[in-house]
N, C-alpha and C positions, 0 to 999 in steps of 0.2 A: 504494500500500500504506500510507507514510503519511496519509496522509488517510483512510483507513478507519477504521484503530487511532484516529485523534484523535475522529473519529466516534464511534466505539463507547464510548470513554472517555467525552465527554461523554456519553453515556448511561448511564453508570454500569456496563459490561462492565469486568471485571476479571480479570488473571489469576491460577488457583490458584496457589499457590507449592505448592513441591514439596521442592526437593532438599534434602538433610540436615533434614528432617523425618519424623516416624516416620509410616509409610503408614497416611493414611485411607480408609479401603475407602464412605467418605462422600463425598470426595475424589479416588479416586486410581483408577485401574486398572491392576493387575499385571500387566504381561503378561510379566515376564522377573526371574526370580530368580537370585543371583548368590554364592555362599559368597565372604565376604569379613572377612577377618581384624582389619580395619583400619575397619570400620565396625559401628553398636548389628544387633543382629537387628531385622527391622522398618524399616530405615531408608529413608528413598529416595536412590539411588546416581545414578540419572541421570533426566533426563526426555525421553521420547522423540518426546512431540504435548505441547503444552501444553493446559491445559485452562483456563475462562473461567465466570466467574461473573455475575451479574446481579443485583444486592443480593444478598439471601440465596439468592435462587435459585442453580442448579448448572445449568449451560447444556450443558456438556462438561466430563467428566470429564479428568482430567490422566495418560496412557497412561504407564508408568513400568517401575523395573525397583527391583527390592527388595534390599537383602543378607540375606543370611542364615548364623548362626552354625554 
């Protein structure tokens, strides 16, 4: 598994960041919303698949769960 990641890396594969960033639907895929009192609307509260980039490209989107006010 290490050896894949160092693979992918040298190739410029990266992962989306996600969490405590406001959901980008360019970025991100909602699948689970969550009323939460302690976090902005919009936000992402957890990350549930990571998702991976390739330069500018969007390889996989980052599977997520959103708060909501």
């Amino acid at each position: 598994h290490a050896k894949l990641q160092d693979v992918l890396r040298r190739q410029g594969v990266t992962p989306v960041e996600s969490v405590g960033l406001d959901f980008d639907p360019n970025l991100h895929q909602a699948v689970l919303y969550e009323e939460s009192a302690a976090h902005r609307d919009g936000e992402v509260i957890a990350e549930l698949q990571r998702g991976y980039r390739l330069g500018d490209r969007l390889l996989r989107a980052a599977m997520v769960k959103v708060a909501k006010a």
